[in-house]
C-alpha positions in Angstrom: 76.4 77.0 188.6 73.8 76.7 185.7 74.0 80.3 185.4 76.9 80.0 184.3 76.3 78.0 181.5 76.6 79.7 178.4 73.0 79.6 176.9 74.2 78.5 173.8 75.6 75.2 175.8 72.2 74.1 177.1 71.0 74.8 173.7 73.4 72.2 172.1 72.9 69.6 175.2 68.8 69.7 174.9 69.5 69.3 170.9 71.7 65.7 172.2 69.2 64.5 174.7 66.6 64.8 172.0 68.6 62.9 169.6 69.3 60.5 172.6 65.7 60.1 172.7 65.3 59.7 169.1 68.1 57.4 168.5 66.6 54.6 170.7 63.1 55.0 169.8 64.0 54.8 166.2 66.2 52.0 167.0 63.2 49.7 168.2 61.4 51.1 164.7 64.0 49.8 162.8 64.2 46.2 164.8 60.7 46.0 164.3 59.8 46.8 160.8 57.8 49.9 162.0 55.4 48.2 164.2 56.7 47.8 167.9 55.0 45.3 169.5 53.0 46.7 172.8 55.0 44.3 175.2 57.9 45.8 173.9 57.1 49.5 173.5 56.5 49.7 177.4 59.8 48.1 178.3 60.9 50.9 175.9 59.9 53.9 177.5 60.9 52.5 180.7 64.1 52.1 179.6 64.5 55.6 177.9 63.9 57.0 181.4 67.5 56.5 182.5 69.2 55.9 179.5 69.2 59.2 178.0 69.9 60.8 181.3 73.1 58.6 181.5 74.0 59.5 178.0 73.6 63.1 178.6 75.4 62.9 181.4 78.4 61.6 179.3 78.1 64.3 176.6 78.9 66.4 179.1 82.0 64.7 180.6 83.6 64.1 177.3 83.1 68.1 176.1 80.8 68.2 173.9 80.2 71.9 174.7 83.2 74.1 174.4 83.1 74.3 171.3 80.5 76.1 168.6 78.7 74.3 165.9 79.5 76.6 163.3 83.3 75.2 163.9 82.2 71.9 163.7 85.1 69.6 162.5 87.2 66.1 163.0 88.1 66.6 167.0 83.9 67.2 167.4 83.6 64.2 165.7 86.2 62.1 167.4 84.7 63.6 171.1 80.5 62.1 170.0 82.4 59.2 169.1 84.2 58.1 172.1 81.3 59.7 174.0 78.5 57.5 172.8 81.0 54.4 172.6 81.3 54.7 176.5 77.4 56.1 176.7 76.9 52.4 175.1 79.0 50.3 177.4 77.8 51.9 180.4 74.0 51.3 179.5 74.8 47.3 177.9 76.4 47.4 181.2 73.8 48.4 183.4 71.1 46.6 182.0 73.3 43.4 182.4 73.4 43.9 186.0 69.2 45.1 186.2 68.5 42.2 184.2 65.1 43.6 182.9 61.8 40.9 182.5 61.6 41.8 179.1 65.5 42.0 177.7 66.4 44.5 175.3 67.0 43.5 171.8 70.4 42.9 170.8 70.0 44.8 167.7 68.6 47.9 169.5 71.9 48.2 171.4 73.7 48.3 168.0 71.4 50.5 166.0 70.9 53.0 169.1 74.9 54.5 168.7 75.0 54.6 165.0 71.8 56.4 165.0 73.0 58.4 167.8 76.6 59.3 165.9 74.5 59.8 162.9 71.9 62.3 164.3 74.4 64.6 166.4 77.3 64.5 163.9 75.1 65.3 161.2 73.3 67.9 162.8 76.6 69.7 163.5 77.7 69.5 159.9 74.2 70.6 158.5 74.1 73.9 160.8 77.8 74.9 159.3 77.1 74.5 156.2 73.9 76.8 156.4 76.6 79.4 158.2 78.7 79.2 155.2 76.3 79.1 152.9 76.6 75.5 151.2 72.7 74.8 151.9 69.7 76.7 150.6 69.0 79.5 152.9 72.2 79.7 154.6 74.5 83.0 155.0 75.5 84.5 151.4 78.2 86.9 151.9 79.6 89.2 149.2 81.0 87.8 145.8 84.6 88.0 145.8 87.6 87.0 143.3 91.1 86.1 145.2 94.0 86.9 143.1 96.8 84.2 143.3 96.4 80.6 144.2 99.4 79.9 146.4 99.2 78.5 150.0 97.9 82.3 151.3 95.2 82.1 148.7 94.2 78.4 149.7 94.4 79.5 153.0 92.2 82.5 152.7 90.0 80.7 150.7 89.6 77.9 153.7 89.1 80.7 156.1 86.9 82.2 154.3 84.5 79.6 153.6 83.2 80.4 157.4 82.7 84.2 156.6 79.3 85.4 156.8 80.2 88.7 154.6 82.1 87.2 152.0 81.6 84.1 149.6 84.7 83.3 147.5 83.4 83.0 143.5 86.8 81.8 141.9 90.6 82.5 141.8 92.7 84.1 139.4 96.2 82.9 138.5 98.8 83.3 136.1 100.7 80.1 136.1 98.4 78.1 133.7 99.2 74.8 135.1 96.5 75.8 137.8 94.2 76.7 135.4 90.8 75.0 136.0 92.2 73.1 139.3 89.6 73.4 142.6 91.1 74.5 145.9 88.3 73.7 148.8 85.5 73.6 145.7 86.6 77.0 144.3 88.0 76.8 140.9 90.7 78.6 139.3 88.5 80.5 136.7 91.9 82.2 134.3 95.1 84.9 134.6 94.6 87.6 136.2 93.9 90.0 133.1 90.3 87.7 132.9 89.1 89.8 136.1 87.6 92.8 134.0 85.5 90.0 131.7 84.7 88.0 135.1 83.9 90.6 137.1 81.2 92.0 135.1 80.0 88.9 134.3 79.9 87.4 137.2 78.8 90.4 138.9 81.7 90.9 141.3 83.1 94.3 143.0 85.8 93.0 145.3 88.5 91.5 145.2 91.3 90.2 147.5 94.9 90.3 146.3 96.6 87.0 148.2 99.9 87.2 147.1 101.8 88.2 150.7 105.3 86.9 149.0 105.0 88.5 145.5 107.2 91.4 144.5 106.0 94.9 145.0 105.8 94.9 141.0 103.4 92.0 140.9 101.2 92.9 143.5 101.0 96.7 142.0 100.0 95.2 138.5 97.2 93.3 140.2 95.9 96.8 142.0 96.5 98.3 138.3 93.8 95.5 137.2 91.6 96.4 139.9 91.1 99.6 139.5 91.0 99.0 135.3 88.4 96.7 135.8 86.6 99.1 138.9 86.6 96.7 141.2 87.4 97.9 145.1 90.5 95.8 145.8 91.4 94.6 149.4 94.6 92.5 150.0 96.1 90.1 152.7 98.5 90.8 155.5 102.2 91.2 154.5 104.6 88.1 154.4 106.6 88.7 157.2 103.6 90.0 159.5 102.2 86.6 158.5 105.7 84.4 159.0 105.8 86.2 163.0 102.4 85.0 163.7 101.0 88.4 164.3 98.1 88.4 161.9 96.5 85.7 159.9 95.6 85.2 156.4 92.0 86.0 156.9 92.5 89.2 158.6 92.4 91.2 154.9 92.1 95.1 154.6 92.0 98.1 152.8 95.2 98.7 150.4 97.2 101.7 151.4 99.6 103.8 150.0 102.7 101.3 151.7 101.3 98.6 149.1 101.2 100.9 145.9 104.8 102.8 146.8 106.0 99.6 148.7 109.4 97.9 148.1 110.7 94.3 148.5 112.1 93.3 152.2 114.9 94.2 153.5 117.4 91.6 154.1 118.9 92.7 157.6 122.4 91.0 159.4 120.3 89.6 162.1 123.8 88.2 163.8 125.4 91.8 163.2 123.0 93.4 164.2 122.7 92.0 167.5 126.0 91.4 168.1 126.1 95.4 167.7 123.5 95.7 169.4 122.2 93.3 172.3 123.6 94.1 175.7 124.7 97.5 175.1 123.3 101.0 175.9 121.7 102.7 172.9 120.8 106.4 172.6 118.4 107.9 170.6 118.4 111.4 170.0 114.7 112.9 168.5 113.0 109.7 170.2 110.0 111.0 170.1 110.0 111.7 165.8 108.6 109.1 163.6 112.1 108.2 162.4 113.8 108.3 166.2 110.7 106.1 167.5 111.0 103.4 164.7 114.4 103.1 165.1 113.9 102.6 169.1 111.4 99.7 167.8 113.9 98.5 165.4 116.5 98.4 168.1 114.5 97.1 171.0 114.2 93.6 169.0 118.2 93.9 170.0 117.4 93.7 173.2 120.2 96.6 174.5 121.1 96.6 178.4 119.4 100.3 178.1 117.4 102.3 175.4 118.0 105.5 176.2 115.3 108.1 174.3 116.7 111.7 173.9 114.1 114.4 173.1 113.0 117.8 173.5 109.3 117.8 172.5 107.5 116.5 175.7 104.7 114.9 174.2 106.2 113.1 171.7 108.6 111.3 174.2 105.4 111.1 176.6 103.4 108.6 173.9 106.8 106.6 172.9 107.3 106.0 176.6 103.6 104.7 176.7 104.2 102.6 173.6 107.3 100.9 174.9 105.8 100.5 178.7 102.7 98.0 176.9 104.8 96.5 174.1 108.3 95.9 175.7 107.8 96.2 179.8 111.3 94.2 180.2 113.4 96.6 178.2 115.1 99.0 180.3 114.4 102.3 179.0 115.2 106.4 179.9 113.5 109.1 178.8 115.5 112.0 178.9 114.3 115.5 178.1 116.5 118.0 176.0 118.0 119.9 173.2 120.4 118.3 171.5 122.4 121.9 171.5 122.5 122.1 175.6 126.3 120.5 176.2 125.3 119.9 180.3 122.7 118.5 179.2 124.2 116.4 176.5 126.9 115.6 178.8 125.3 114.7 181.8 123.4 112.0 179.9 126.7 110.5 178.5 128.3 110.3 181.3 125.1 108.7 183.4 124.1 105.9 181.0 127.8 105.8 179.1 126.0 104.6 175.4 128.0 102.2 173.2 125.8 103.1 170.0 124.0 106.9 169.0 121.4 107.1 166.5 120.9 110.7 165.6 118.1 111.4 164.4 117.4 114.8 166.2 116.8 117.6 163.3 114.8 120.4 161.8 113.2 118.7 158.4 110.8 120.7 157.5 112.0 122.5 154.0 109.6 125.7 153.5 109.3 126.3 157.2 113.2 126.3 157.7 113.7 128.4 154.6 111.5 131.3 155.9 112.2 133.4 159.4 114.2 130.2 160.3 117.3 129.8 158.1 119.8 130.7 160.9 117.7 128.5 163.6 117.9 125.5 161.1 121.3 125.6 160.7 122.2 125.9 164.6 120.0 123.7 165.9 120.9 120.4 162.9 124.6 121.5 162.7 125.3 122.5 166.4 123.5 119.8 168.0 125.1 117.3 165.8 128.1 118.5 167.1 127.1 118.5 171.0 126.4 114.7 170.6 129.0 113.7 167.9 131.7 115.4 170.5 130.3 113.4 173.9 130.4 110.5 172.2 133.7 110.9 171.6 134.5 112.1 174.9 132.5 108.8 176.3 134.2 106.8 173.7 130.9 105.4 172.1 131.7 102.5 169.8 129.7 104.2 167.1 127.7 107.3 166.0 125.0 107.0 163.3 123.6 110.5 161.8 120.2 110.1 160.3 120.7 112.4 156.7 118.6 113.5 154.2 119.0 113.4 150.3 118.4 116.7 150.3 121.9 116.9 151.5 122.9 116.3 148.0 123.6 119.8 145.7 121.1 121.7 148.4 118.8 124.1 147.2 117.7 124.7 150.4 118.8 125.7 153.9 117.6 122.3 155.7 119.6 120.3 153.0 122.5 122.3 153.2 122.1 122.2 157.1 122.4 118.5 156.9 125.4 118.4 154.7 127.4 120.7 157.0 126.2 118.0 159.9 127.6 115.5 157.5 130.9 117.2 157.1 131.1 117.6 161.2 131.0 114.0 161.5 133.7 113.2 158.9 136.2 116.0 160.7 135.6 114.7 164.2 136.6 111.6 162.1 139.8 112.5 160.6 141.3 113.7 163.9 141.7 109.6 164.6 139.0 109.3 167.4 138.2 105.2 168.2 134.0 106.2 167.7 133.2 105.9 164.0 131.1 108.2 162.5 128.4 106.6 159.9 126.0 108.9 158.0 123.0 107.4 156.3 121.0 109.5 153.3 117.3 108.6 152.4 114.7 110.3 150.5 110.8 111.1 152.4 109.1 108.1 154.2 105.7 107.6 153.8 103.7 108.8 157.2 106.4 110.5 159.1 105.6 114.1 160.5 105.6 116.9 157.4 104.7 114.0 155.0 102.3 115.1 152.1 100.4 112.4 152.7 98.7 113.2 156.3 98.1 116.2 154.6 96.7 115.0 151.2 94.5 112.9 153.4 93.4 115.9 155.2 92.7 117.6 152.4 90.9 114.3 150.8 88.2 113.8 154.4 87.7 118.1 153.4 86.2 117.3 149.8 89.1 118.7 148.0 90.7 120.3 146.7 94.4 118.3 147.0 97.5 120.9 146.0 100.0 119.6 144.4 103.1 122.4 143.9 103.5 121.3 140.5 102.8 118.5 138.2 106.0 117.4 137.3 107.8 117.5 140.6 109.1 113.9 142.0 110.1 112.6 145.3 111.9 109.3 146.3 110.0 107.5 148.8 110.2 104.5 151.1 108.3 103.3 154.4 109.4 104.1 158.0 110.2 100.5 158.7 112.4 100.0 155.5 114.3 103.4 155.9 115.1 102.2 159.6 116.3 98.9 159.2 118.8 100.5 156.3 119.7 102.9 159.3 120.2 100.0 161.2 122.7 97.4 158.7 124.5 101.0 157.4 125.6 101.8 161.3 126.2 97.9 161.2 128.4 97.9 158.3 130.2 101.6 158.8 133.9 101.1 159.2 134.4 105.0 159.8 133.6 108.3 157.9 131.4 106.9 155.6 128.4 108.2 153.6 125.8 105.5 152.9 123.6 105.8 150.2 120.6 104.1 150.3 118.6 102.6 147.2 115.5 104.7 146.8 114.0 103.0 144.2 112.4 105.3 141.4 111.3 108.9 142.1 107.7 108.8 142.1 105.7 111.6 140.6 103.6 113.6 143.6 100.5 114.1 141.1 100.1 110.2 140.8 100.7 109.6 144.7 97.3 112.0 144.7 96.2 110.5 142.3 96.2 107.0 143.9 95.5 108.1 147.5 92.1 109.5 146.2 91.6 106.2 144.2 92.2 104.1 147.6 90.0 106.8 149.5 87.2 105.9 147.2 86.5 108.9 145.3 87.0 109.8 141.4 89.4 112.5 140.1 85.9 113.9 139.3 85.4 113.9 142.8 88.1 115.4 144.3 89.9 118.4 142.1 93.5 118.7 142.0 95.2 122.3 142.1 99.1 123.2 141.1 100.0 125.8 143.7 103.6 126.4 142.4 107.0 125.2 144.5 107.5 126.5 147.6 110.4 128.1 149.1 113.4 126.3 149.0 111.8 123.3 147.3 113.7 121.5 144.0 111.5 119.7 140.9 113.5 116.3 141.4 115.5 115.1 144.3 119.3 113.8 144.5 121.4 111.2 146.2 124.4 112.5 145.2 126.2 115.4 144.3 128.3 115.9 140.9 131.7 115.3 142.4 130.5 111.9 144.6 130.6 108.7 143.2 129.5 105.3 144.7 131.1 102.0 145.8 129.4 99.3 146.4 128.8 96.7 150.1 127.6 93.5 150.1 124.4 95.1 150.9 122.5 95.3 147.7 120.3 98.3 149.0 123.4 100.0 150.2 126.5 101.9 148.9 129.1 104.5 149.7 129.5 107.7 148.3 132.9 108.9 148.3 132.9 112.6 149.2 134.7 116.0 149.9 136.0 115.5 153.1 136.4 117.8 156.1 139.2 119.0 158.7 139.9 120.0 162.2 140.9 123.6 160.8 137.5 123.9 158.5 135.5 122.8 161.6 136.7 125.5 164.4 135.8 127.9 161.9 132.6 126.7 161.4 132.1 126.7 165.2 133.2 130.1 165.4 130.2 130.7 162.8 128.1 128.8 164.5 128.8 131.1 167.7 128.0 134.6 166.3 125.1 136.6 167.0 122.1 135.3 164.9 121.7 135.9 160.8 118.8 136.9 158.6 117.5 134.4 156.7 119.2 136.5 153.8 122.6 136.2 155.5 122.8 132.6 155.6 121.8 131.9 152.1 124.4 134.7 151.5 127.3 132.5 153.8 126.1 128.9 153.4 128.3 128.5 150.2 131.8 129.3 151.4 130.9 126.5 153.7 129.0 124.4 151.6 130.4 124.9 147.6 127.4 123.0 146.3 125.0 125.2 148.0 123.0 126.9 145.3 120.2 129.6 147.2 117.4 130.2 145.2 117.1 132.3 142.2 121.0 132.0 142.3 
């Protein structure tokens, strides 16, 4: 059984049976003036013999144990104090009943516990605060400035205070009515724009930004001031990753690109949603992509009768199928193998699992690969297999279809955009010819991290040494992160009546030579470091992006991140021709730039 113990345990209960020890033999010092009488000091040690082994004995019944000393606190306390007030009853008691020749002095049986309490409480408190530093000697982590001084920044601060690697200096805040006030003894020193003067004064090169609930405006400022003043920033867990419980304030890290690019929440119809949702079987087509997994996450908090997860690259359905088999194990969930162009196939998994709701998100993205050697593949595999799906869910009579679109939909330069505008245009004639399924197309800019992203390969290019190519140094992109760009997937296939083309706001275009710019900052180098080189656009590829085209204009929905653009519309007639396109033998990548404008006006090929 003792070896069991945890050393550290036996440590802590010889430490109390030493203080037991002490406690009573400085208790008879103290009743004596110093200068124990030798009648008494033998009925002393006599005594000692069995009453620290019945105190002991009590520490251990009470707990005194399980916890650490370095944790010490109020329920520590409260346990030594009802331990030692029984530890005292029980011996008063015993020696009433022994009834000793020489009686103990009343005095020793009252100094004896508040020496005891004394020696064991204080020895708890002095050995955390040499872990945290307070005493001479004790652990000195890192000097570090928190930015804000809300309840995360108190909180941090708290948590902090136990930290062996860092030691919190001050706070910096810009509501001035904090100004010089003391959160757990750390004082809050000025505004933020005091950090350059404090930090090279007070010899600081961290700080933490604590300001979870602060707009993405706010928080970037502060990183601005971090990097003005050459301080390595680090920040706090995200509001809502803090409100679930997930993560706590302490648990800070390295900023990344999410925080510098990153947008407010999105406010999602939670009751919608699930009423949309929860029950019901849900297909996702290109499960296995970084938009068609999110979404399956997105959805899963649903809870659907059935997610099923569509996909023709076997790995990639392989390790979302691994994901959801740890993180959701009561979700019912398919994966089904296939090309969204195979009709059996298609078919056969509508009518198995008969889905209520289809997220499609199955596509060629990639805009320089699809514009080279495979024009005509892009086109038949996002225009075609749009088709296959769109058409079984009508057939199945799915309540609604939701295509996953690009803005580069929008006055294409390229074959992938205009590929994804001609899927568009299926969906809104499938949609005219009065089916019950309604057809909801969502368009979005690039999200940060999915596959073909610049940034895996800026970062690739970053762990080399350099140099990071940029195409050209004016060229701009709208981004957003994979979790935003979902749940607006999500509330547009909420909100969708039928046939329309939601919009989503994107925010400001940001310029691809900063986003280098910043990812070598938060990689640690210097633009000294790394080199930059302009390598000219590539095939296909447009200067700015668009969300709409010049004969679409927007309404607004009550969701402010949403609206509708009201565009050309297409027909059963316009659609069997494109079919019969779709059918002929295969075109030269020439070809189709040379036919893609009688289908699509706003098609412009390049060099046109």
């Amino acid at each position: 059984m003792i070896g069991r113990i945890n050393p550290r345990s036996l440590l802590a209960s010889a430490h109390d049976i030493a203080a037991a020890a002490l406690a009573w033999w400085l208790a008879y010092l103290l009743r004596f003036n110093f200068d124990v009488p030798e009648l008494y000091s033998g009925e002393m040690v006599e005594h000692l013999v069995w009453v620290v082994p019945v105190q002991g004995t009590l520490f251990w019944v009470f707990g005194l144990y399980r916890g650490m000393w370095r944790y010490a606190s109020l329920p520590d306390l409260r346990r030594i104090l009802y331990a030692v007030a029984v530890a005292t009853m029980v011996v008063g008691v015993t020696l009433f009943m022994l009834r000793p020749a020489i009686a103990v002095p009343r005095s020793v049986l009252a100094l004896d516990p508040l020496l005891l309490v004394l020696i064991m409480a204080g020895s708890r408190i002095a050995y955390r605060a040499w872990r945290e530093g307070a005493l001479p000697g004790g652990a000195r982590g890192k000097p570090v400035l928190v930015l804000g001084a809300g309840d995360a920044a108190v909180n941090l601060v708290k948590e902090l205070s136990r930290s062996r690697e860092w030691r919190v200096v001050g706070l910096l805040e810009d509501d001035r009515r904090k100004h010089g006030l003391h959160l757990h003894d750390v004082r809050v020193l000025g505004p933020l724009d005091a950090l350059d003067r404090l930090s090279a004064r007070m010899g600081v090169e961290h700080a933490i930004i604590a300001m979870p609930a602060a707009t993405h405006a706010e928080r970037r400022r502060a990183m601005d001031m971090c990097a003005a003043a050459g301080v390595k920033v680090l920040t706090v867990p995200a509001f809502d990753d803090l409100m679930s419980g997930k993560v706590t304030v302490s648990a800070i890290r390295q900023v990344e690109l999410d925080d510098l690019l990153g947008r407010d929440p999105v406010e999602l119809d939670s009751g919608g949603l699930r009423e949309l949702l929860e029950g019901k079987c849900v297909l996702v087509t290109g499960a296995g992509g970084s938009i068609g997994a999110e979404l399956c996450r997105q959805i899963a908090r649903f809870r659907p009768s059935r997610l099923v997860m569509f996909e023709l690259n076997e790995f990639g359905l392989y390790q979302v199928e691994q994901e959801f088999s740890a993180s959701h194990p009561e979700l019912s969930i398919v994966c089904a193998i296939g090309d969204a162009r195979n009709p059996k196939r298609v078919e056969q998994i509508f009518a198995t699992h008969r889905p209520s709701v289809v997220f499609h998100a199955a596509a060629y993205k990639h805009v320089p690969l699809m514009e080279v050697e495979n024009a005509w593949e892009a086109v038949v595999n996002n225009v075609l297999g749009t088709h296959v799906v769109a058409a079984a869910a009508v057939a199945h009579g799915a309540e609604k279809f939701v295509l996953v679109s690009t803005d580069k939909a929008v006055n294409p330069a390229n074959v992938m955009g205009a590929s994804k505008r001609l899927a568009e245009m299926v969906c809104q004639a499938l949609q005219s010819h009065g089916t019950e399924t309604r057809f909801v197309m969502v368009r979005f800019g690039n999200v940060l991290g999915s596959a073909g992203s610049v940034i895996p390969k800026f970062r690739e290019q970053i762990a080399r040494g350099g140099p990071v190519t940029v195409t050209h140094p004016e060229i701009t992109r709208y981004f957003m992160s994979i979790p935003e760009a979902c749940q607006l997937v999500l509330q547009a296939g909420l909100m969708g009546k039928g046939g329309e083309i939601f919009v989503l706001d994107m925010g400001q275009q940001v310029r691809i030579l900063d986003l280098a710019r910043d990812l070598i900052r938060l990689s640690g180098f210097a633009e000294e470091d790394i080199a930059i080189e302009f390598t000219g656009l590539r095939p296909g590829e447009k200067l700015y992006e668009e969300l709409l085209a010049g004969d679409e204009t927007t309404l607004p929905t009550p969701h402010p991140k949403l609206r509708v653009a009201v565009a050309r519309q297409a027909d059963g007639a316009w659609l069997n021709a494109l079919l019969a396109w779709l059918g002929s033998p295969p075109l030269s990548d020439q070809e189709v730039r040379r036919t893609l404008p009688s289908w699509v006006p706003e098609y412009r090929a390049p060099g046109a």
